[in-house]
mmCIF file of the protein (N, C-alpha, C, O) and its ligand, coordinates in Angstrom:
data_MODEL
# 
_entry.id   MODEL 
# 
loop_
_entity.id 
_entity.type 
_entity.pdbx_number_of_molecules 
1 polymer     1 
2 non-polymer 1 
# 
_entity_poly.entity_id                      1 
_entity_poly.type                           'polypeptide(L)' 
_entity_poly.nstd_linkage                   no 
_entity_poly.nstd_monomer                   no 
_entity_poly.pdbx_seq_one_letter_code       
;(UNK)(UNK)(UNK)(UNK)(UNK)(UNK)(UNK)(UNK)(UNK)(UNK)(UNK)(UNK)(UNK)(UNK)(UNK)(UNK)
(UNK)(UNK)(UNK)(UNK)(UNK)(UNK)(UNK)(UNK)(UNK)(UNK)(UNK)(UNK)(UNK)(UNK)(UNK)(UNK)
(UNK)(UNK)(UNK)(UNK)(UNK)(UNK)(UNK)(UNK)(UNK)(UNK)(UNK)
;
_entity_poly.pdbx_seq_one_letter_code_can   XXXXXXXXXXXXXXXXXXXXXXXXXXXXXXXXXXXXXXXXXXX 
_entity_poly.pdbx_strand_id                 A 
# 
loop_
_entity_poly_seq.entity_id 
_entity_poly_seq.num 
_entity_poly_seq.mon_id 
_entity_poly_seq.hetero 
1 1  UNK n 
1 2  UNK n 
1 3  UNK n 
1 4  UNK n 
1 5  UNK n 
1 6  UNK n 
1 7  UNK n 
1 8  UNK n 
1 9  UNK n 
1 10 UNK n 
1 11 UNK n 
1 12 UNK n 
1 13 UNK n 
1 14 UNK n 
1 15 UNK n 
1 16 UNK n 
1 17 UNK n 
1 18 UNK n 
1 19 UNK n 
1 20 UNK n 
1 21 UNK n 
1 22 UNK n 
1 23 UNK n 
1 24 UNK n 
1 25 UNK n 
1 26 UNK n 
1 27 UNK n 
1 28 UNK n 
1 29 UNK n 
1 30 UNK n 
1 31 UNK n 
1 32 UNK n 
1 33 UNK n 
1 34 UNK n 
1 35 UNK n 
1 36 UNK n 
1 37 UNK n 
1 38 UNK n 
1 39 UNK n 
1 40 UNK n 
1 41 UNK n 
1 42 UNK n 
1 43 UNK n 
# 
loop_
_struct_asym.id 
_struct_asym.entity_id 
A 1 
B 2 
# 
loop_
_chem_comp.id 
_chem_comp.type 
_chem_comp.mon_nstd_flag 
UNK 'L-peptide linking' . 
ZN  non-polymer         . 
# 
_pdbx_entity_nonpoly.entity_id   2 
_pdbx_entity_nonpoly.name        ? 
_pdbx_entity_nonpoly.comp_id     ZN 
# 
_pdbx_nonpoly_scheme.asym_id         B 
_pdbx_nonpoly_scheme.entity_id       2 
_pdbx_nonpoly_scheme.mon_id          ZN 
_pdbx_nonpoly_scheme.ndb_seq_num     1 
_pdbx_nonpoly_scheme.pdb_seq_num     101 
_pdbx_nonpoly_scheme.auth_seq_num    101 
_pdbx_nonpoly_scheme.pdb_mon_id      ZN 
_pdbx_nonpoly_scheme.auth_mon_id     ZN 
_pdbx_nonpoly_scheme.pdb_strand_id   A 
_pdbx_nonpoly_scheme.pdb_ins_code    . 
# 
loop_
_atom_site.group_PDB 
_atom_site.id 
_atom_site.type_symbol 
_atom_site.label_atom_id 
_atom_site.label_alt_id 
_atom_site.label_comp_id 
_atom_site.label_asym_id 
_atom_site.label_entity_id 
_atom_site.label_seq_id 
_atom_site.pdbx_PDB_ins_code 
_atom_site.Cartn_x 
_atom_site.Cartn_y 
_atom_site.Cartn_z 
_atom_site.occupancy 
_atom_site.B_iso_or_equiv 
_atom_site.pdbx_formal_charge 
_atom_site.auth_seq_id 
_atom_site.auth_comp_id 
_atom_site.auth_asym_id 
_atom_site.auth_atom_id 
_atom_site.pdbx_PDB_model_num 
ATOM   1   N  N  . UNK A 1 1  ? 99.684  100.489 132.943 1.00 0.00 ? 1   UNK A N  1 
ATOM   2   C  CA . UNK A 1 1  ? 99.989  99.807  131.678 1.00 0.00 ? 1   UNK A CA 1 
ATOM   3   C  C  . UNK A 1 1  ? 100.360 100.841 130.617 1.00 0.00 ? 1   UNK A C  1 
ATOM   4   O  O  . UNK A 1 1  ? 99.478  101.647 130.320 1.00 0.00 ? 1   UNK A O  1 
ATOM   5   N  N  . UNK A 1 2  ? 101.431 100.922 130.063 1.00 0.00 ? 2   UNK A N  1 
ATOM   6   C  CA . UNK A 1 2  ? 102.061 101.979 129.306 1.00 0.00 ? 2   UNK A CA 1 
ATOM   7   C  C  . UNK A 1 2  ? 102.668 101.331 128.393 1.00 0.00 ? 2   UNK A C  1 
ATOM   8   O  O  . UNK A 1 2  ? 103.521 100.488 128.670 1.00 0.00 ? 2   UNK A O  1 
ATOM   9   N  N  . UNK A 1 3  ? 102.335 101.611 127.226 1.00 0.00 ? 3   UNK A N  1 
ATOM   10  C  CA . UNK A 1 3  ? 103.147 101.273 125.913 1.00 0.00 ? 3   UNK A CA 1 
ATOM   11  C  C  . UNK A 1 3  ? 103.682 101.631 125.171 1.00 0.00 ? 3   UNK A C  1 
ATOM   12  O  O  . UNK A 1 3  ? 103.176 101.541 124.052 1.00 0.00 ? 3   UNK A O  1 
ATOM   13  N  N  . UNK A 1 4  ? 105.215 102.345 125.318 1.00 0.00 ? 4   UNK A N  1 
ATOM   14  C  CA . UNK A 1 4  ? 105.524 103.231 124.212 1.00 0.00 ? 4   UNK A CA 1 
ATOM   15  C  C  . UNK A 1 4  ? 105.839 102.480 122.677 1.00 0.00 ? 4   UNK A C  1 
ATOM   16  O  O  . UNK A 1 4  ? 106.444 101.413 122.580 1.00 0.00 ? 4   UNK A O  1 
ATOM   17  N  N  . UNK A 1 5  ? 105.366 103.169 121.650 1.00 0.00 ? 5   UNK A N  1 
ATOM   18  C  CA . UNK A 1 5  ? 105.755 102.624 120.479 1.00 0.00 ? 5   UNK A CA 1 
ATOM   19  C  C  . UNK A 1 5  ? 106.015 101.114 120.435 1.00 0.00 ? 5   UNK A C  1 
ATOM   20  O  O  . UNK A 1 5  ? 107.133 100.688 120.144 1.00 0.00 ? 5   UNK A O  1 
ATOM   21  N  N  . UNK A 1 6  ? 105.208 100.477 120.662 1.00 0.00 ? 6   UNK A N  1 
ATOM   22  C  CA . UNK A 1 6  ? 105.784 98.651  121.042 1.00 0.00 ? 6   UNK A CA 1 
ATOM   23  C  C  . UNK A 1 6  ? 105.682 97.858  119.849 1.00 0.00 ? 6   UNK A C  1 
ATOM   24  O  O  . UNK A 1 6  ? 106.081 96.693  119.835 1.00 0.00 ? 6   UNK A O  1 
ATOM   25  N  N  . UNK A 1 7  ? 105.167 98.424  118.835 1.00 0.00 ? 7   UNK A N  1 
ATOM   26  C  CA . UNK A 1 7  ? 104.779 98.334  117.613 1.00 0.00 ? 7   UNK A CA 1 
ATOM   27  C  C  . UNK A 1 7  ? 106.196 98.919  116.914 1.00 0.00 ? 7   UNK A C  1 
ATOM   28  O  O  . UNK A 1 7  ? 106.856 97.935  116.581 1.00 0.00 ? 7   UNK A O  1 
ATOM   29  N  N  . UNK A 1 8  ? 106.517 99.486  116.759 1.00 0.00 ? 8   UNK A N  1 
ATOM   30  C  CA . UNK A 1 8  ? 107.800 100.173 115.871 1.00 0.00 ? 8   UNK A CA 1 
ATOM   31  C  C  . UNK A 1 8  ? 109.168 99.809  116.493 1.00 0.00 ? 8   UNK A C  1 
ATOM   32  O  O  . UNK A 1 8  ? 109.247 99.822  117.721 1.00 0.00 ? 8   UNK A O  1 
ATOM   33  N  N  . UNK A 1 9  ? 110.151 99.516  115.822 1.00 0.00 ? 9   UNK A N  1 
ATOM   34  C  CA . UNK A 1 9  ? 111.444 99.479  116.277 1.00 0.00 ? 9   UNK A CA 1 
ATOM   35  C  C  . UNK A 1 9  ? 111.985 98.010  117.541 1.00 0.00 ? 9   UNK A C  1 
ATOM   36  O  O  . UNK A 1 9  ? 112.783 97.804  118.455 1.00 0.00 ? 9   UNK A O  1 
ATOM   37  N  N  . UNK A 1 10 ? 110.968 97.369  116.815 1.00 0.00 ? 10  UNK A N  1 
ATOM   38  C  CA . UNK A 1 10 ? 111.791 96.153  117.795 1.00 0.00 ? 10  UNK A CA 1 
ATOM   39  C  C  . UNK A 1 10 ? 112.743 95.727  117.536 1.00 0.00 ? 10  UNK A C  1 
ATOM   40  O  O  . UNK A 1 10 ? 113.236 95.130  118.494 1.00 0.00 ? 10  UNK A O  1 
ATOM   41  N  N  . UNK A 1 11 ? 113.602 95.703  116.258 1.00 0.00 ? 11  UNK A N  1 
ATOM   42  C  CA . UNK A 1 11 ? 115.170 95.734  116.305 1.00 0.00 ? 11  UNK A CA 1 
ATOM   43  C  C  . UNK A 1 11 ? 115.895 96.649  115.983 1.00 0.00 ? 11  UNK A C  1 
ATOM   44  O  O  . UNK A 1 11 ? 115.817 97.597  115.201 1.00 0.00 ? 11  UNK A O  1 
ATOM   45  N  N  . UNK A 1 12 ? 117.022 96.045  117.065 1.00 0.00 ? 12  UNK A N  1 
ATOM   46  C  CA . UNK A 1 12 ? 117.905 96.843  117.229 1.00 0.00 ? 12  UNK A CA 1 
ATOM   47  C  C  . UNK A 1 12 ? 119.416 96.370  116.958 1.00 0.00 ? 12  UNK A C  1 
ATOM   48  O  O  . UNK A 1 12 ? 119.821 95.283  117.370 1.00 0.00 ? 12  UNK A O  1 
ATOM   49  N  N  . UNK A 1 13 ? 120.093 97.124  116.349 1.00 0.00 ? 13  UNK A N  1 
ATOM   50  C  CA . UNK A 1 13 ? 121.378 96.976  115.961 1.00 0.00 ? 13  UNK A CA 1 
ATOM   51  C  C  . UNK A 1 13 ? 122.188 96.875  117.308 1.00 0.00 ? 13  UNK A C  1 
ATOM   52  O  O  . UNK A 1 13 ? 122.181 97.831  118.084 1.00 0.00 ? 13  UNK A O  1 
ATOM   53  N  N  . UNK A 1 14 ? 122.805 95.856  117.559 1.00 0.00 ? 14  UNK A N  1 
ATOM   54  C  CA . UNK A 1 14 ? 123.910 96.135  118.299 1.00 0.00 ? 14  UNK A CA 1 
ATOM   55  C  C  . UNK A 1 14 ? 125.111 96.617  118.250 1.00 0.00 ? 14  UNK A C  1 
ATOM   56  O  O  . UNK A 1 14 ? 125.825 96.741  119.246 1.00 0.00 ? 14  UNK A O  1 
ATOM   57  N  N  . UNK A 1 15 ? 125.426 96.919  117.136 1.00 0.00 ? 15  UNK A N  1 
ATOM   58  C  CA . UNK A 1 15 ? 126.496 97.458  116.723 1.00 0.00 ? 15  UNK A CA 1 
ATOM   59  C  C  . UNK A 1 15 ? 126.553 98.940  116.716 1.00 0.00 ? 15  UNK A C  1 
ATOM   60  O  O  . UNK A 1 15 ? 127.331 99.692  117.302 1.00 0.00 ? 15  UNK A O  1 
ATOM   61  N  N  . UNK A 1 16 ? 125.772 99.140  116.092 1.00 0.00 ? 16  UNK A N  1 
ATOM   62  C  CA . UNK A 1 16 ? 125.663 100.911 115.860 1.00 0.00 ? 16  UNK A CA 1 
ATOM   63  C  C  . UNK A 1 16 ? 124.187 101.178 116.457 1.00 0.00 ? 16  UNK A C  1 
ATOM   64  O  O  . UNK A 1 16 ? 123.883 102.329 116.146 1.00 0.00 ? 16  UNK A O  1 
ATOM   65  N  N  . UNK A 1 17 ? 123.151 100.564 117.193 1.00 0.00 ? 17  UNK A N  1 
ATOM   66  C  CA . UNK A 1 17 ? 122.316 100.860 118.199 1.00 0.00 ? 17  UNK A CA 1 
ATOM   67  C  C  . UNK A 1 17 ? 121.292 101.309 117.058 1.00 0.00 ? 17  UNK A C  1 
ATOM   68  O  O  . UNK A 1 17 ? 120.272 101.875 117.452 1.00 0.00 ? 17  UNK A O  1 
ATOM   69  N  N  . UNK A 1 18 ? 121.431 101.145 115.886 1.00 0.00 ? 18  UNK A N  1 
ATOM   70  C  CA . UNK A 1 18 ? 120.298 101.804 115.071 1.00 0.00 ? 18  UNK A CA 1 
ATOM   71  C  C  . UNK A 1 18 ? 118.745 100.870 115.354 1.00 0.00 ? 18  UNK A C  1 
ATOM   72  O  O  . UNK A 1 18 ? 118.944 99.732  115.782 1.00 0.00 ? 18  UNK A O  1 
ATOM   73  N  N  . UNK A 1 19 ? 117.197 101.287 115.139 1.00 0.00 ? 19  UNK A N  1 
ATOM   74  C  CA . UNK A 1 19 ? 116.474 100.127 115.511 1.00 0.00 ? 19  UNK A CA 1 
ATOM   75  C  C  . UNK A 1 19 ? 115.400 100.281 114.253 1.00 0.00 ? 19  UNK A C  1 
ATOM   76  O  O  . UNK A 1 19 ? 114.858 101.280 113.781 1.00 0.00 ? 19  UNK A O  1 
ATOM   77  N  N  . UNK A 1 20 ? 115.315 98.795  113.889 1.00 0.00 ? 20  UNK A N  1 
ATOM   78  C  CA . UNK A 1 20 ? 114.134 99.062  112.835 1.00 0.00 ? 20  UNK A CA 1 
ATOM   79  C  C  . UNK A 1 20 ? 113.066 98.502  112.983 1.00 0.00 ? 20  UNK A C  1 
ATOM   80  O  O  . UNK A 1 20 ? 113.257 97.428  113.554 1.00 0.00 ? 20  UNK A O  1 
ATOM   81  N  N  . UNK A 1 21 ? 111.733 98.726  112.700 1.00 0.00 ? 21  UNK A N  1 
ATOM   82  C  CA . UNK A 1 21 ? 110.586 98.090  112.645 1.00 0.00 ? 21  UNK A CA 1 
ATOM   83  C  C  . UNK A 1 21 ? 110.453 97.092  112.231 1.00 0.00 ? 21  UNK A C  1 
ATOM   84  O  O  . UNK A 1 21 ? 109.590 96.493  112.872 1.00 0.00 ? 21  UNK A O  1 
ATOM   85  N  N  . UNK A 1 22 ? 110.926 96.425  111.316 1.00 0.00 ? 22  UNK A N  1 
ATOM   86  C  CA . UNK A 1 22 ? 111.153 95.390  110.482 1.00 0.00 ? 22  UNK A CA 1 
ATOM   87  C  C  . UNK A 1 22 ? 111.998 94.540  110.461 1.00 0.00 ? 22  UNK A C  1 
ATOM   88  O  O  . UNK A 1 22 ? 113.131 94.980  110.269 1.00 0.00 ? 22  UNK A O  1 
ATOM   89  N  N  . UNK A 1 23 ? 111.852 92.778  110.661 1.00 0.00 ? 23  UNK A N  1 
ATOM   90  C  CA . UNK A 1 23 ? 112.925 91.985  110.952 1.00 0.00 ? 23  UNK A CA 1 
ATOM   91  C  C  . UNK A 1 23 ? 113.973 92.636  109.689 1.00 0.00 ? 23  UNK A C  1 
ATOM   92  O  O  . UNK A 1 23 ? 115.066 93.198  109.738 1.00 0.00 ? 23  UNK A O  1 
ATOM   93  N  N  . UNK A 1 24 ? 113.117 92.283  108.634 1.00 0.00 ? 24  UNK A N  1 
ATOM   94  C  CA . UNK A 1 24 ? 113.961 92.240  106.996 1.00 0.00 ? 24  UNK A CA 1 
ATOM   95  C  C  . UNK A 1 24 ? 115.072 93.704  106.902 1.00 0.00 ? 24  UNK A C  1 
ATOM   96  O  O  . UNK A 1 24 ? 116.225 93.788  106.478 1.00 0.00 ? 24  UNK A O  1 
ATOM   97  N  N  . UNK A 1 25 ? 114.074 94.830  107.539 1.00 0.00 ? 25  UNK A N  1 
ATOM   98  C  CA . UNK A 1 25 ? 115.353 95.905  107.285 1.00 0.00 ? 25  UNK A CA 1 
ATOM   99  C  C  . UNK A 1 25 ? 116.364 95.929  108.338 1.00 0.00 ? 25  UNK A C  1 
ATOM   100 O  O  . UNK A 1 25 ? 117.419 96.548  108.199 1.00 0.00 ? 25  UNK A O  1 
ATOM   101 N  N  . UNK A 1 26 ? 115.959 95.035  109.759 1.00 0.00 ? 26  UNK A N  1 
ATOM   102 C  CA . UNK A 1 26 ? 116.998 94.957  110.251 1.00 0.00 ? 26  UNK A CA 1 
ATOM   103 C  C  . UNK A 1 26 ? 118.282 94.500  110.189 1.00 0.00 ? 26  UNK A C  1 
ATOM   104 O  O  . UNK A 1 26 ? 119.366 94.787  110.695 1.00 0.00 ? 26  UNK A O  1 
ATOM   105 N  N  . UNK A 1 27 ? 117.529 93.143  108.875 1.00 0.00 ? 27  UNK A N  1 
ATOM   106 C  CA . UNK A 1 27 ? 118.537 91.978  108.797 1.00 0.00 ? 27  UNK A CA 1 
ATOM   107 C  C  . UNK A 1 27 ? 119.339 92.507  107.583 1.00 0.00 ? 27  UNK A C  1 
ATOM   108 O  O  . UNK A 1 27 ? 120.530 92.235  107.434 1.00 0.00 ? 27  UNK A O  1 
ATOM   109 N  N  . UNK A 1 28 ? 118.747 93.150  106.860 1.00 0.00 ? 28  UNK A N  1 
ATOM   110 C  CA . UNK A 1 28 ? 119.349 93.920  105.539 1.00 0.00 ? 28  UNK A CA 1 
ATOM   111 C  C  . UNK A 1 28 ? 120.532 94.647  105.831 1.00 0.00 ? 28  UNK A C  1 
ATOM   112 O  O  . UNK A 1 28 ? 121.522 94.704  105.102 1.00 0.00 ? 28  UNK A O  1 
ATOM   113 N  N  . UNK A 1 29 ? 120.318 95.433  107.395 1.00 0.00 ? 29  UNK A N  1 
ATOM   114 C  CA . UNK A 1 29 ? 120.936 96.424  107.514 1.00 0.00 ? 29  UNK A CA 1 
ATOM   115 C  C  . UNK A 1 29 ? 122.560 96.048  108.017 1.00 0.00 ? 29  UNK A C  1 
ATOM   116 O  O  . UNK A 1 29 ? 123.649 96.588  107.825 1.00 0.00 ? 29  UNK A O  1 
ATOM   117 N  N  . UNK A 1 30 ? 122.170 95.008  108.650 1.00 0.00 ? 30  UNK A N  1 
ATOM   118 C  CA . UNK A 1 30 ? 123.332 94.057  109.066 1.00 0.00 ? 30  UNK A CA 1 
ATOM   119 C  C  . UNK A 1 30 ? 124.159 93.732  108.247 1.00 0.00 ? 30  UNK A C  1 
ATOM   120 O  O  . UNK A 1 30 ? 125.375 93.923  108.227 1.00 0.00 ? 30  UNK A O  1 
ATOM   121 N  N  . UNK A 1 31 ? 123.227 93.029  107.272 1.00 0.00 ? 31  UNK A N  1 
ATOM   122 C  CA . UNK A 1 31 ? 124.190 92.496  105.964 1.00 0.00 ? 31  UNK A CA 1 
ATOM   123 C  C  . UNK A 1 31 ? 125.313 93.345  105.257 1.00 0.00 ? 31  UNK A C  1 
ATOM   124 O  O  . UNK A 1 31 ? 126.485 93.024  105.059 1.00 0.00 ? 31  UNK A O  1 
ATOM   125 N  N  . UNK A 1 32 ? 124.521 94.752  104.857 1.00 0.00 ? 32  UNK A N  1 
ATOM   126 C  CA . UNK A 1 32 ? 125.052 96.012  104.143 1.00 0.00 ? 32  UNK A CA 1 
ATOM   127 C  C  . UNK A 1 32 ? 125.951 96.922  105.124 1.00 0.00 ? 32  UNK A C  1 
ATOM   128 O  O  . UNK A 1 32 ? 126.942 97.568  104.780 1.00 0.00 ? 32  UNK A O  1 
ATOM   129 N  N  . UNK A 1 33 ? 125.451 96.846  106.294 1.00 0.00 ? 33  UNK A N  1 
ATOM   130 C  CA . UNK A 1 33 ? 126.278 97.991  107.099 1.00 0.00 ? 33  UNK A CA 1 
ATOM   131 C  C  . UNK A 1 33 ? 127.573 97.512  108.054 1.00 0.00 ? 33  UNK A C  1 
ATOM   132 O  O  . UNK A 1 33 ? 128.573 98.126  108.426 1.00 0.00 ? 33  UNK A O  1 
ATOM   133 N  N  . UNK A 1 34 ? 127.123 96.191  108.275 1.00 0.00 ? 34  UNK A N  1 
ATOM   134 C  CA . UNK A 1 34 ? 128.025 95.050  109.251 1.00 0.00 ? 34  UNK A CA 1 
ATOM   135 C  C  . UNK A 1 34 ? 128.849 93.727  108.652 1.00 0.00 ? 34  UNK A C  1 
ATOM   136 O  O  . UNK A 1 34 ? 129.591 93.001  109.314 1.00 0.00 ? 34  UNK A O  1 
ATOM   137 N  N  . UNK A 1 35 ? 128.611 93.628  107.584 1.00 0.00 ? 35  UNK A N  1 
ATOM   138 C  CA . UNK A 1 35 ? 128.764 92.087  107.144 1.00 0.00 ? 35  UNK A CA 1 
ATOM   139 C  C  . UNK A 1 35 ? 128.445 91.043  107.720 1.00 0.00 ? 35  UNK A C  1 
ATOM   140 O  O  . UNK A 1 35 ? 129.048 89.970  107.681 1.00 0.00 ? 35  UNK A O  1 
ATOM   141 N  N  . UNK A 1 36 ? 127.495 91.296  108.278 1.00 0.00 ? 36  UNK A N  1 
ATOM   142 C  CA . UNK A 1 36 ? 126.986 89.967  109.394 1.00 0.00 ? 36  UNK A CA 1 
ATOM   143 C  C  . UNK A 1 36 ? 125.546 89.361  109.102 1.00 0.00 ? 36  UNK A C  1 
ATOM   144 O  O  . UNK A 1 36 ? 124.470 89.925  108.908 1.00 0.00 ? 36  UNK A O  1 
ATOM   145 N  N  . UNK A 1 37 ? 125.874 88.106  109.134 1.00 0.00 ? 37  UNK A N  1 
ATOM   146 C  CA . UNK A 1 37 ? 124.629 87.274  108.939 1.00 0.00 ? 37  UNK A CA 1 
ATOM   147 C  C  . UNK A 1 37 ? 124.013 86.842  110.343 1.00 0.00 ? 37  UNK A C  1 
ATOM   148 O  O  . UNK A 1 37 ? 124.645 86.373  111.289 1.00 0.00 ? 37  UNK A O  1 
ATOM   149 N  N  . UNK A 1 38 ? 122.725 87.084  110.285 1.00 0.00 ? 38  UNK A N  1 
ATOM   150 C  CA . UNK A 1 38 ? 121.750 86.736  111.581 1.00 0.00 ? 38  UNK A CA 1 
ATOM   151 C  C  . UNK A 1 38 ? 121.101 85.345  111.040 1.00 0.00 ? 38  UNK A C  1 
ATOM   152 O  O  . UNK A 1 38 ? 120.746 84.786  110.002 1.00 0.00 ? 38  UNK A O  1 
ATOM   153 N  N  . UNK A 1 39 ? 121.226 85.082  113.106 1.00 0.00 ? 39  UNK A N  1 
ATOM   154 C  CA . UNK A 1 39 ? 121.213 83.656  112.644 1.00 0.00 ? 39  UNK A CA 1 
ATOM   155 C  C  . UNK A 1 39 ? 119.375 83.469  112.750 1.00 0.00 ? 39  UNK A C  1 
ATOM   156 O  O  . UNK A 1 39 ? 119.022 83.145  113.884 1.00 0.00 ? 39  UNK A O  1 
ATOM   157 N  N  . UNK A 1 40 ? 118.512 83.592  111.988 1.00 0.00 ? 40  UNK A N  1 
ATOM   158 C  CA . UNK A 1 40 ? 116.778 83.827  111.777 1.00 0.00 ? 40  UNK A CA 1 
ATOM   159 C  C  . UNK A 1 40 ? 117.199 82.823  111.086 1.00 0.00 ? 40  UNK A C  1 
ATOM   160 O  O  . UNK A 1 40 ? 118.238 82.316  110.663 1.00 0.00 ? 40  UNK A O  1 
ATOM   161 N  N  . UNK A 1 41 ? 115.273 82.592  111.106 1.00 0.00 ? 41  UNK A N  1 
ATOM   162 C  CA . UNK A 1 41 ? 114.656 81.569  110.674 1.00 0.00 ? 41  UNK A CA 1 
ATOM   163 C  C  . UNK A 1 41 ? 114.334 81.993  109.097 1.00 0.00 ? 41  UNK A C  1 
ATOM   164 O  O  . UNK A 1 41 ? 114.084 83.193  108.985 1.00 0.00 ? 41  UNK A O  1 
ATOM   165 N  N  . UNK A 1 42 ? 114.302 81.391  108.117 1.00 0.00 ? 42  UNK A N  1 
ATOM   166 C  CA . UNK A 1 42 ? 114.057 81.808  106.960 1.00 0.00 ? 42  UNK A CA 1 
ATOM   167 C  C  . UNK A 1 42 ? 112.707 81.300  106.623 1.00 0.00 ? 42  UNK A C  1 
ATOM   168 O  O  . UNK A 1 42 ? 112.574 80.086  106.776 1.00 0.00 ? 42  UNK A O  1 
ATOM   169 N  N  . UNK A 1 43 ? 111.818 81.867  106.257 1.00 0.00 ? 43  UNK A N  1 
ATOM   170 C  CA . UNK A 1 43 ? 110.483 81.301  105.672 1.00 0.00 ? 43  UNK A CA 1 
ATOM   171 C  C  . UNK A 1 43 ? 110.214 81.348  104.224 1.00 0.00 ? 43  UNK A C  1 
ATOM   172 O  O  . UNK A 1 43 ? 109.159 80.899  103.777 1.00 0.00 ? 43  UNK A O  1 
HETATM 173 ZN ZN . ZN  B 2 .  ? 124.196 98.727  112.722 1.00 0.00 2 101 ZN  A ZN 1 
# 
């Protein structure tokens, strides 16, 4: 049973492969770096 970092970096950019810890900076990053809206759930 091995866990690398499973906690950090669960998204990942498909575009430019970048990965962030965080839905929000992932989705941020999209917005600002891609012009692309993800299709998430908003709470
Ligand atoms: Zn990207």
């Amino acid at each position: 049973m091995q866990e690398e970092d499973s906690e950090e970096q669960k998204f990942k950019c498909s575009v430019c492969r970048m990965t962030f810890a965080t839905r929000a900076e992932y989705e941020k990053h999209m917005r600002e770096k891609h012009n692309m809206k993800l299709p998430t759930e908003e709470s």
